[in-house]
C-alpha positions as CSV (number, residue, x, y, z in Angstrom):
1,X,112.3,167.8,78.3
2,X,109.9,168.1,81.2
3,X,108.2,164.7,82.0
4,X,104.1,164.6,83.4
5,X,102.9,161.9,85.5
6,X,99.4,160.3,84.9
7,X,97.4,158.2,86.7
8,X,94.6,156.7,84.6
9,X,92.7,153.5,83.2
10,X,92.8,154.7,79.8
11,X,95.0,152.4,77.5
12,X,97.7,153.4,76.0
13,X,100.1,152.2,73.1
14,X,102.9,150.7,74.0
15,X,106.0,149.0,72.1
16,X,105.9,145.2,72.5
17,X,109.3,143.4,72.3
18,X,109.9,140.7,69.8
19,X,112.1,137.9,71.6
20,X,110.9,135.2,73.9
21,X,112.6,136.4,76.5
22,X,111.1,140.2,76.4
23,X,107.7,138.7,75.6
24,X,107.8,136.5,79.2
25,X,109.7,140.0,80.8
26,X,106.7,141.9,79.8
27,X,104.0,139.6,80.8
28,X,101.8,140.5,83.7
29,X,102.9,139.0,87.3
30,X,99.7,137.5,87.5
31,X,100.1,135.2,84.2
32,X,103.9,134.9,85.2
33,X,102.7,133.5,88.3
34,X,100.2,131.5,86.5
35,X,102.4,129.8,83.7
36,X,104.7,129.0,87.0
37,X,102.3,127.0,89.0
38,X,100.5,125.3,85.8
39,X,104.3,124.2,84.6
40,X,104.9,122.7,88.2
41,X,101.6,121.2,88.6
42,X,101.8,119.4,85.3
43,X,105.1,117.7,85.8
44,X,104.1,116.7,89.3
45,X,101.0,115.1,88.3
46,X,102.8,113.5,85.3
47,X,105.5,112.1,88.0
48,X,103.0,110.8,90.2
49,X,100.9,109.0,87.4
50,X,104.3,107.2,85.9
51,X,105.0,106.1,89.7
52,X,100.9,104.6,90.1
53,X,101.5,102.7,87.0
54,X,105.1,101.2,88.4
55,X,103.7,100.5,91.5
56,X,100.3,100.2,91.6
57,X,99.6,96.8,91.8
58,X,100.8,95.1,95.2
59,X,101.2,91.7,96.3
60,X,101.6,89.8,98.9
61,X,105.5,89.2,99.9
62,X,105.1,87.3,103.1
63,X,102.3,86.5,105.7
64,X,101.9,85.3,109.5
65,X,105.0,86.6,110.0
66,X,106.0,87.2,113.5
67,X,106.8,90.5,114.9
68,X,110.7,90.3,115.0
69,X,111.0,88.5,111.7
70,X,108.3,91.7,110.2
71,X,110.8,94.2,111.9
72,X,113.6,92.7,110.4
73,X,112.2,92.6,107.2
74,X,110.8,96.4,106.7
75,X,114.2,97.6,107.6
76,X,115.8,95.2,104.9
77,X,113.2,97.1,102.1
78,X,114.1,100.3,103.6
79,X,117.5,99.7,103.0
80,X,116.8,98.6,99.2
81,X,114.4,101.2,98.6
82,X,111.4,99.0,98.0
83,X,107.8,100.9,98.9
84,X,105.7,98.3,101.1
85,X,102.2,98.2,102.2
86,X,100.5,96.6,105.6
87,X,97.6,94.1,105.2
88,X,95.5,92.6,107.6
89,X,96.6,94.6,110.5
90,X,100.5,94.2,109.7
91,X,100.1,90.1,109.7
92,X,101.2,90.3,105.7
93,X,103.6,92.6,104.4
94,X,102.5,93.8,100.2
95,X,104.9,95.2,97.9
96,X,104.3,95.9,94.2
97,X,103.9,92.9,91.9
98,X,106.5,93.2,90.0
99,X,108.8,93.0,92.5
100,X,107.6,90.1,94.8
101,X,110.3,87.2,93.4
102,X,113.3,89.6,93.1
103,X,112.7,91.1,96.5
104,X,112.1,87.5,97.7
105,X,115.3,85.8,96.4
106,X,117.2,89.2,97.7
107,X,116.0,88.4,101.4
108,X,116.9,84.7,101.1
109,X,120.1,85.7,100.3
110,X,120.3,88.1,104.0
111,X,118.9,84.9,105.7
112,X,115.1,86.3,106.2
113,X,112.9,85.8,107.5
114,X,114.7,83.6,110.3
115,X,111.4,82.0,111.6
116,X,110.4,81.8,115.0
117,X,110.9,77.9,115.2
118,X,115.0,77.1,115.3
119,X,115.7,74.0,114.1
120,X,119.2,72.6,113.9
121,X,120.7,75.2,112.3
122,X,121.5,76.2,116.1
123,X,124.1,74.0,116.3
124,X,125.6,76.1,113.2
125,X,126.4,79.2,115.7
126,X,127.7,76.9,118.7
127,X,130.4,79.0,120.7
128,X,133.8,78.5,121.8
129,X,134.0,77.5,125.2
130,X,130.3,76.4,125.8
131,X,129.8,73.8,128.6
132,X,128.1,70.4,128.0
133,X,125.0,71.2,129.2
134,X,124.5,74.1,127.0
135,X,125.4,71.9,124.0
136,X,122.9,69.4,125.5
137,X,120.2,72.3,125.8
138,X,120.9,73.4,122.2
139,X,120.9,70.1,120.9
140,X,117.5,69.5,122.5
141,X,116.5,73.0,121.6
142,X,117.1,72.0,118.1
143,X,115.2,68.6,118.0
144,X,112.0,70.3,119.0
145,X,112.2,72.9,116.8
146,X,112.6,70.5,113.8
147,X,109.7,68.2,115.0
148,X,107.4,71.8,115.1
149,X,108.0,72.4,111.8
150,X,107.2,68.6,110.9
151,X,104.3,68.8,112.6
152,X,103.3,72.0,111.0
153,X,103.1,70.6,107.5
154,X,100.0,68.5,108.3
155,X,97.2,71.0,106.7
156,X,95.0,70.8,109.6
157,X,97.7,71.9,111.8
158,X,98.1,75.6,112.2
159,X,101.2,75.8,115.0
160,X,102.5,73.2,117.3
161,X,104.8,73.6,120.3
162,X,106.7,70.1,121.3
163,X,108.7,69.6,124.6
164,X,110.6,67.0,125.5
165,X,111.9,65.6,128.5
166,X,115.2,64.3,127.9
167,X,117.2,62.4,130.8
168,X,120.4,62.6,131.6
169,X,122.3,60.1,130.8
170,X,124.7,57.8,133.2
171,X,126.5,54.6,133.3
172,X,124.0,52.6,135.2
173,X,121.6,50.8,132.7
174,X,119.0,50.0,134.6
175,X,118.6,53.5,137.1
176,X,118.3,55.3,133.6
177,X,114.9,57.2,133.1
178,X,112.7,56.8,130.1
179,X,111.9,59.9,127.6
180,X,108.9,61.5,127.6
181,X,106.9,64.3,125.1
182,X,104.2,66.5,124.8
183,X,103.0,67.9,121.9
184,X,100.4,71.1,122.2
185,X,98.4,71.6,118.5
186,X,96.7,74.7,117.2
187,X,94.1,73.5,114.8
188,X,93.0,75.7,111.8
189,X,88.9,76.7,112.6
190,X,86.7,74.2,111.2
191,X,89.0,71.4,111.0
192,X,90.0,68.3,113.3
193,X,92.6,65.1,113.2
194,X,91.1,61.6,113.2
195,X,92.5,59.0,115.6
196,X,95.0,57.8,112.5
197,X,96.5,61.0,112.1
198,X,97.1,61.6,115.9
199,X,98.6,58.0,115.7
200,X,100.8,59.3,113.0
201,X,102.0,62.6,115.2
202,X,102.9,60.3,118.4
203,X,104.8,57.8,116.1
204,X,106.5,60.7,114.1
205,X,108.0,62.3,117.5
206,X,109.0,59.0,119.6
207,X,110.7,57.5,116.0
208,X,112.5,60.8,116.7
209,X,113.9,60.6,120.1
210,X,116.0,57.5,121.2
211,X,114.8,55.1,123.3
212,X,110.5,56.8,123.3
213,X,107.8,55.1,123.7
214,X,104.7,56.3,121.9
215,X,102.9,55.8,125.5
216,X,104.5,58.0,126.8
217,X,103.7,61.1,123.8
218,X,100.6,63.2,124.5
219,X,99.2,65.0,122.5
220,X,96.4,68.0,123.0
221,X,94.6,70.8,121.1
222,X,94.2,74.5,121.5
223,X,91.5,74.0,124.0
224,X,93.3,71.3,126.1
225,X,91.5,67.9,125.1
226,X,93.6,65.0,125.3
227,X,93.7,63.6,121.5
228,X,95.7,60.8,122.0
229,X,94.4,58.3,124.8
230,X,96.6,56.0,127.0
231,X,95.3,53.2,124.9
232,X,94.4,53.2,120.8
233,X,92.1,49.9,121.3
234,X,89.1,50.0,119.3
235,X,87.2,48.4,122.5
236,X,86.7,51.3,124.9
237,X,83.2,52.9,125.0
238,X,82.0,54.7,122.1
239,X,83.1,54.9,118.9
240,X,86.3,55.8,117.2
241,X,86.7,58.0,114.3
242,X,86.7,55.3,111.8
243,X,83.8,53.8,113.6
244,X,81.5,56.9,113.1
245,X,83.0,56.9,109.7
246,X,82.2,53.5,108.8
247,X,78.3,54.3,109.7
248,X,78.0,57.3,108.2
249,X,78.9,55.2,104.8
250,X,76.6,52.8,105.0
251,X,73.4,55.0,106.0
252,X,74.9,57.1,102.9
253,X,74.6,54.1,100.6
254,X,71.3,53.0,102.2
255,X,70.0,56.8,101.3
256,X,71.8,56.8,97.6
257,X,69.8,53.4,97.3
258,X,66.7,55.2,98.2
259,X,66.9,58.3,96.0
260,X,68.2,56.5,93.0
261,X,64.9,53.9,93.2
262,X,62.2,56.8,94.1
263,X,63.2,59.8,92.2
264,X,62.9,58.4,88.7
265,X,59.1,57.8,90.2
266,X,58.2,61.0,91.8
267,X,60.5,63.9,90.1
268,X,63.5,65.5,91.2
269,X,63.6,67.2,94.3
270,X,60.3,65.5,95.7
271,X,61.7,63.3,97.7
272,X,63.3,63.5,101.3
273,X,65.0,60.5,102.7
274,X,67.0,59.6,105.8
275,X,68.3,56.1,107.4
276,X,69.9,55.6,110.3
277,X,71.7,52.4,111.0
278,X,72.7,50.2,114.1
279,X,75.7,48.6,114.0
280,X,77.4,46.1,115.8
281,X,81.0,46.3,116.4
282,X,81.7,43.9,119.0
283,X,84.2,41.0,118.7
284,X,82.7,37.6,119.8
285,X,84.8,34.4,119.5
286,X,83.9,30.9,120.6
287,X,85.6,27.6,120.7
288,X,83.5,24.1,121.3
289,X,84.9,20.3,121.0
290,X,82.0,17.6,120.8
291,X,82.4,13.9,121.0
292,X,80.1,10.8,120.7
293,X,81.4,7.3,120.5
294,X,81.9,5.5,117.0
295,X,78.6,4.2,115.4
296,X,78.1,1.9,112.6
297,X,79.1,-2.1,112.1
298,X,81.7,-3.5,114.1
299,X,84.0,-3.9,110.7
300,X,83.7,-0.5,109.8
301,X,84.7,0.8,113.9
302,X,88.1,1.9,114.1
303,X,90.5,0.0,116.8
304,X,92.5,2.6,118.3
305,X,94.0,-0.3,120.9
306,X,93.7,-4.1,121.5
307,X,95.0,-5.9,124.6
308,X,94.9,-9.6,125.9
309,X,96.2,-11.6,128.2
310,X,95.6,-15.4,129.4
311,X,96.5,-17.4,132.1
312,X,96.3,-21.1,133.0
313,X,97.7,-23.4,136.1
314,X,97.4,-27.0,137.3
315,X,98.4,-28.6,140.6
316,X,98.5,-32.1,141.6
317,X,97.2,-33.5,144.4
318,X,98.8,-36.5,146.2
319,X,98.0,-39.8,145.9
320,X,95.4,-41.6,147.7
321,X,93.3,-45.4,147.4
322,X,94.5,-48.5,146.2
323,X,97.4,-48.4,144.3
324,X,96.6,-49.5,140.6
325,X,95.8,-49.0,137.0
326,X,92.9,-47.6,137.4
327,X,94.0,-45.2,140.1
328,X,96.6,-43.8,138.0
329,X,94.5,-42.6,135.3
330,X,93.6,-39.0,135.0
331,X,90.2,-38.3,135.2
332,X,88.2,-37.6,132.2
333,X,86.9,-34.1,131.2
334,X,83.2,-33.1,131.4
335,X,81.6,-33.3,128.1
336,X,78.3,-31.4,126.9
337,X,76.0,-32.1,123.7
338,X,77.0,-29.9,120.6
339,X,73.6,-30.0,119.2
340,X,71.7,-29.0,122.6
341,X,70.3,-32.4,123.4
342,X,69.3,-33.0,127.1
343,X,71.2,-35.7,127.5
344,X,72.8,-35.9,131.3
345,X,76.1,-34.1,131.8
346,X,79.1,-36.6,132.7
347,X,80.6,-35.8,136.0
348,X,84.3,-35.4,135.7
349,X,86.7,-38.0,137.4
350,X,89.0,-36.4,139.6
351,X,91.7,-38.5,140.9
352,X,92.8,-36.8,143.4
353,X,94.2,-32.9,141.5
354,X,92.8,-29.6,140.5
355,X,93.3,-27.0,137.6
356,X,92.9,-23.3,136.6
357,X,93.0,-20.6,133.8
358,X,92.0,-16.8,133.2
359,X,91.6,-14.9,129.7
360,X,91.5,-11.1,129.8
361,X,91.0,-9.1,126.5
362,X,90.7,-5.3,126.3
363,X,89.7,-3.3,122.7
364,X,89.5,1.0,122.3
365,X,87.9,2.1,120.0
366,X,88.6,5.7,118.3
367,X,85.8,7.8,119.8
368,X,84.6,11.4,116.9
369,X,85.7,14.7,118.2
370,X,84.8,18.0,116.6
371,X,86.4,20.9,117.6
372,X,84.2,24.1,116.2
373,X,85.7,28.1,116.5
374,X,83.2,30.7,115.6
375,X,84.1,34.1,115.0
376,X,81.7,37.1,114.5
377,X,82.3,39.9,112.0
378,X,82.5,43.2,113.3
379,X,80.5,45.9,111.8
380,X,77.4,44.0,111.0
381,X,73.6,45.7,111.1
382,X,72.1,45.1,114.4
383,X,69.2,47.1,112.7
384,X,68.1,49.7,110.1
385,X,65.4,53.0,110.5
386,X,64.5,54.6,107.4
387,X,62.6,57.9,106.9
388,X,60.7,59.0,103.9
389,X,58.9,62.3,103.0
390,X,57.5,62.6,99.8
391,X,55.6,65.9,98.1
392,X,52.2,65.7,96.3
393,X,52.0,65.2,92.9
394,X,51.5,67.6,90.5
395,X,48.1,67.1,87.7
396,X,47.5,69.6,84.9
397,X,44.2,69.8,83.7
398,X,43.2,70.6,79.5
399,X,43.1,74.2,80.5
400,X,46.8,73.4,81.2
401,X,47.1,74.9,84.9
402,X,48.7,72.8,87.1
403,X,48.0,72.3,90.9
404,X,49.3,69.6,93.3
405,X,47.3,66.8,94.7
406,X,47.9,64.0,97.4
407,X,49.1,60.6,96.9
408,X,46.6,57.8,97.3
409,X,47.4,55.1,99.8
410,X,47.5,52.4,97.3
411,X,50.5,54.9,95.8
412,X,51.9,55.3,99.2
413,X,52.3,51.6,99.9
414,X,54.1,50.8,96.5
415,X,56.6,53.6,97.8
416,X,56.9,51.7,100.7
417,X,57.1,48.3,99.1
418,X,60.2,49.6,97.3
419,X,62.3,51.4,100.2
420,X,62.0,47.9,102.1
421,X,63.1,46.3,98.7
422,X,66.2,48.4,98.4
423,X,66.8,48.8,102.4
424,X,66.9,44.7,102.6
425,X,64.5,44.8,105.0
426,X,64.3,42.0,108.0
427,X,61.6,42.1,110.5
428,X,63.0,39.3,112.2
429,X,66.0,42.1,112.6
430,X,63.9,45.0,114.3
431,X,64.0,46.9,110.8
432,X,61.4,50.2,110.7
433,X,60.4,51.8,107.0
434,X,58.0,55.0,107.2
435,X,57.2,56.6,104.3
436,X,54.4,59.6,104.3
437,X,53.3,61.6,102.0
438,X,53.4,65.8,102.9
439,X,53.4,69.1,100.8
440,X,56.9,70.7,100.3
441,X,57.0,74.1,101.2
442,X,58.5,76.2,98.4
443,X,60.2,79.4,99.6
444,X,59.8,82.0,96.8
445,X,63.3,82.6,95.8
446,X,63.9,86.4,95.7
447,X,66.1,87.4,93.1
448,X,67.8,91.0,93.7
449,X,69.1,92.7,90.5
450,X,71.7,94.7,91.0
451,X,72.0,97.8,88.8
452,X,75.0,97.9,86.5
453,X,76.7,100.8,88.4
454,X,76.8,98.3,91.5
455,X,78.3,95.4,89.8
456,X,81.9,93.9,91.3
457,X,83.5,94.2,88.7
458,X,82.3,97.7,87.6
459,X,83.2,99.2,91.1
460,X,86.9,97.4,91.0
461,X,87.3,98.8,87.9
462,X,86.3,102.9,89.2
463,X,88.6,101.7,92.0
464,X,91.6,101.3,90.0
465,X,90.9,103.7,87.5
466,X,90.1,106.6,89.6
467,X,93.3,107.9,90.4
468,X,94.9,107.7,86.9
469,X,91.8,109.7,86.0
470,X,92.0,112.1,88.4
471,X,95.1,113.0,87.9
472,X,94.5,113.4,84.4
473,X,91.6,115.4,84.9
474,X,93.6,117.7,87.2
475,X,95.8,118.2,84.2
476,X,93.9,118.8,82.1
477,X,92.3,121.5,83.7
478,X,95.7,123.1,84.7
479,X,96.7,123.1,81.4
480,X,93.6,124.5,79.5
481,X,92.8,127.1,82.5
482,X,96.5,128.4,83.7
483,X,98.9,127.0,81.1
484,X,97.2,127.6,77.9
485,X,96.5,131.2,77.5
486,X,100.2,132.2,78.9
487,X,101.6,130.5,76.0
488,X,99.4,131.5,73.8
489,X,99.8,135.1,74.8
490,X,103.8,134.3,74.7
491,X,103.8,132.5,70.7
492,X,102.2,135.7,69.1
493,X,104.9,136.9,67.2
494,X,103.9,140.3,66.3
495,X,105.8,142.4,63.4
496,X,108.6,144.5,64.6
497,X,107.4,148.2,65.1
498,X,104.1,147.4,66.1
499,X,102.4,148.6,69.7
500,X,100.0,146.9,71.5
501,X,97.6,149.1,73.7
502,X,98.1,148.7,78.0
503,X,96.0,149.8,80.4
504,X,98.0,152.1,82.5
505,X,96.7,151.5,86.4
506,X,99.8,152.9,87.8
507,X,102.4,155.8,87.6
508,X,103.5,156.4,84.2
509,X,106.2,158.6,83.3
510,X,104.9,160.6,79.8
511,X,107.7,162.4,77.7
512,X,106.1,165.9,77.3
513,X,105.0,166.8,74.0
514,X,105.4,170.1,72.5
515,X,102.0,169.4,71.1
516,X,99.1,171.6,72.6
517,X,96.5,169.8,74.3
518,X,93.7,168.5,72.0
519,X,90.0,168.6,72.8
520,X,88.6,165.4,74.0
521,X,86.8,164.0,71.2
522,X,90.2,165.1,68.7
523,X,91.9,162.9,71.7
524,X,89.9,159.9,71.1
525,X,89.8,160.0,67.4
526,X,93.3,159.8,67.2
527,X,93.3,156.5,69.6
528,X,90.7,155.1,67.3
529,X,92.4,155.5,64.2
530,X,95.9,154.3,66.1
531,X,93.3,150.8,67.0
532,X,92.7,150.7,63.3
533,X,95.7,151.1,61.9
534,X,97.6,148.3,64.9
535,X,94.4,145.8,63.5
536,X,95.3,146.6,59.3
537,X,99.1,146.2,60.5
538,X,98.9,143.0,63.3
539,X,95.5,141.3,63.2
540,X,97.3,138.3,65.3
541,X,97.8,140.6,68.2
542,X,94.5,142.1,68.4
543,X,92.9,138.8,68.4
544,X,95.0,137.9,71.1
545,X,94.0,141.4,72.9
546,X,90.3,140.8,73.0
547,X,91.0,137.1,73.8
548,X,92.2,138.4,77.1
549,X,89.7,140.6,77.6
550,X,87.0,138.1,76.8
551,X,89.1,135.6,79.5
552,X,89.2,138.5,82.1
553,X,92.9,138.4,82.2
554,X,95.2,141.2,82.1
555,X,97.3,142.2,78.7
């Protein structure tokens, strides 16, 4: 049988095979190629959105980590297969969320992160063999790092470094040098340690170390002030920390005193106060002892002592005149009138001796003594400044516009009367009230609405929703524009015998017909009625022809 080879576009009919596996032989290499990449493309994009919904959200698993201890630590998740993100350029290490507390107790367990402050667990890995001065060194090594991270708790503390200076100890008591520290503080920005807490640090590191004197702890900040002085006495110049804090209350309550008293009188927000206070803080003591002597009747005087003494003599003298009775005699006594009459005074007879006598009396009285000790407080008001500002009053009229208008001074002065009232004010003391009356300037506030596409919580959502819906998009349009038609193409199941046209745009082998050539319009006749009869016999596979001629793809 001879065999003709034609090259034309015409179509021709052609048997199509009935099993799957014909149907997806006979496809074009175009739609093979198609269904292919479509089938790949889907299960890709279906294994990429079950992994963004495992791991999407991420969480922090540990921050301010050194760089050793954030080495250490990616290796360990790369080990266990954990994904991990960077955060803040690398200071915080992020993995998913649901992961955070297993992956947590799963480090603790390999001993990370180690820290970069070694406490005493150095004495844990002590070495066979090691001298006494390295034991000392780790032992001191050890003490330092446990006081850092003591140090470190305080939550105005950021990082601390502490040395110590330990001395050597010998057998000589008294040759034996004292210990001394230093502590060096990194403060968070923004915040500061009062003198107590300071106090606290120096007495937390020398009740640490044997035999330390909090004198001899310093302590400094990141920019190298000395925080802790050589003495804590409230009496150097200035004032402490509590000191400033101790006025700051009081011109506080002086202020709340004010705006509680004026704002019920001239509206919220009208009013402006400010009070500054002097206060003393010195420590003045005195001690005085008076005395005066006892005053009153002589009954009611109080004898403290009472002393006398008497003394008397006689001596005789020797005999003289004519010896006789009336020689002998003693002489007679001098004698005086009782009732102050001027009678003559007798003279005494002295025959010859002589006599005397001495009285001597001493009396104390208790003398008053009062001894006085004065003490002034500390923190009394040496004297008080206040400040007052207060806006103009508002009047609406009957049309029911309102405008603002200045106070009178008879207004002003009650104002006045009533800050001095609730200031306690003393002009003895130096005391200053001022109160004036200004307009407040009102800034228009400028409200910016922001459209609803712009909102926070609009955009977070996009954010976390775009992928997803990418992805999903991307599907989607694989599946309706590469997928779709080749299995549509590969379910028709057409009825066994029946031929589906193909256009021929290659060699083609034809069987030679013993039929004679027909004319050109007998030629396409008989492919018309052929079209006919395959759409009576298959209707299925025809629609499914001039689908793929309507899509532009091949049969």
């Amino acid at each position: 049988m001879d065999k003709a080879v034609v090259r034309s576009n015409t179509p021709i009919a052609i048997p199509v095979p009935t099993d799957l596996g014909g149907r997806l032989q006979a496809m074009p290499t175009t739609s093979k190629l198609a269904l292919g990449f479509g089938t790949l493309a889907l299960l890709g994009i279906v294994l990429a959105m079950s992994m963004w919904g495992s791991h999407g959200d991420y969480k922090v698993l540990y921050a301010n980590l050194s760089d050793k201890d954030g080495g250490a630590i990616l290796a360990q998740l790369s080990q266990m297969n954990v994904p991990y993100r960077h955060a803040d350029g690398g200071a915080a290490i992020l993995v998913p969320a649901s992961q955070v507390h297993d992956v947590r107790l799963k480090l603790a367990s390999a001993g990370l992160p180690k820290g970069s402050v070694v406490g005493f667990e150095l004495m844990e890995s002590a070495r066979f063999g090691q001298t006494q001065f390295q034991e000392r060194l780790n032992f001191q090594r050890g003490l330092e790092g446990e006081l850092i991270r003591s140090i470190t708790a305080l939550a105005a503390v950021q990082g601390a470094r502490v040395h110590l200076a330990l001395a050597n100890q010998n057998g000589f008591f008294r040759e034996q040098q004292k210990p001394s520290a230093s502590v060096l503080l990194t403060l968070y920005p923004g915040r500061t340690l009062d003198r107590a807490q300071v106090a606290g640090i120096v007495h937390l590191v020398a009740a640490s170390v044997a035999e330390l004197s909090p004198k001899a702890v310093s302590v400094l900040d990141q920019s190298g002030s000395l925080l802790s002085g050589p003495s804590d006495d409230a009496s150097t110049n200035g004032l402490d920390a509590q000191q400033l804090q101790y006025v700051a209350q009081v011109e506080q309550g002086y202020s709340k005193r004010i705006f509680e008293l004026l704002e019920p009188v001239v509206g919220r927000d009208n009013l402006r106060a400010t009070v500054t206070a002097d206060i003393d803080f010195t420590r003045t003591e005195s001690t005085s002892e008076l005395f005066k002597p006892n005053q009153g009747n002589l009954a009611e005087q109080a004898v403290r002592s009472q002393q006398s003494a008497e003394q008397s003599g006689e001596s005789v003298a020797p005999a003289t005149g004519v010896p006789g009775a009336t020689s002998n005699q003693p002489p007679s006594p001098a004698t005086a009138p009782l009732t102050g009459a001027t009678a003559p005074l007798q003279t005494a007879q002295v025959a010859g001796g002589s006599g005397s006598s001495r009285r001597d009396s001493v009396v104390n009285f208790e003398i008053d003594k009062t001894v006085r000790v004065t003490r002034n407080a500390t923190g009394s008001v040496k004297r008080l400044s206040a400040a007052v500002v207060v806006n103009n009053g508002s009047v609406t009229d009957a049309r029911g516009k309102t405008s603002t208008v200045a106070l009178t001074p008879e207004e002003v002065e009650k104002l006045t009367t009533l800050v001095r009232e609730s200031v306690g004010f003393n002009k003895e003391r130096g005391d200053s009230v001022t109160v004036i009356n200004a307009p407040f300037k009102v800034e228009p506030v400028v409200t910016v609405e922001t459209v609803w596409w712009k909102e926070p919580e609009l955009i977070d959502l996009v954010r976390a929703a775009a992928v997803p819906s990418a992805l999903a998009l991307v599907a989607l349009l694989l599946f309706f524009g590469l997928v779709r038609p080749a299995l549509r193409a590969v379910q028709a199941t057409p009825a066994p015998g029946d031929k589906l046209d193909l256009v021929v745009d290659e060699e083609v082998d034809l069987a030679d017909t013993s039929e004679p050539p027909a004319s050109e319009s007998a030629k396409w006749s008989r492919q018309l009625a052929q079209a006919r009869q395959l759409t009576n016999d298959n209707p299925a596979a025809v629609a499914n022809i001039v689908s793929n001629w309507v899509s532009g793809e091949p049969a």
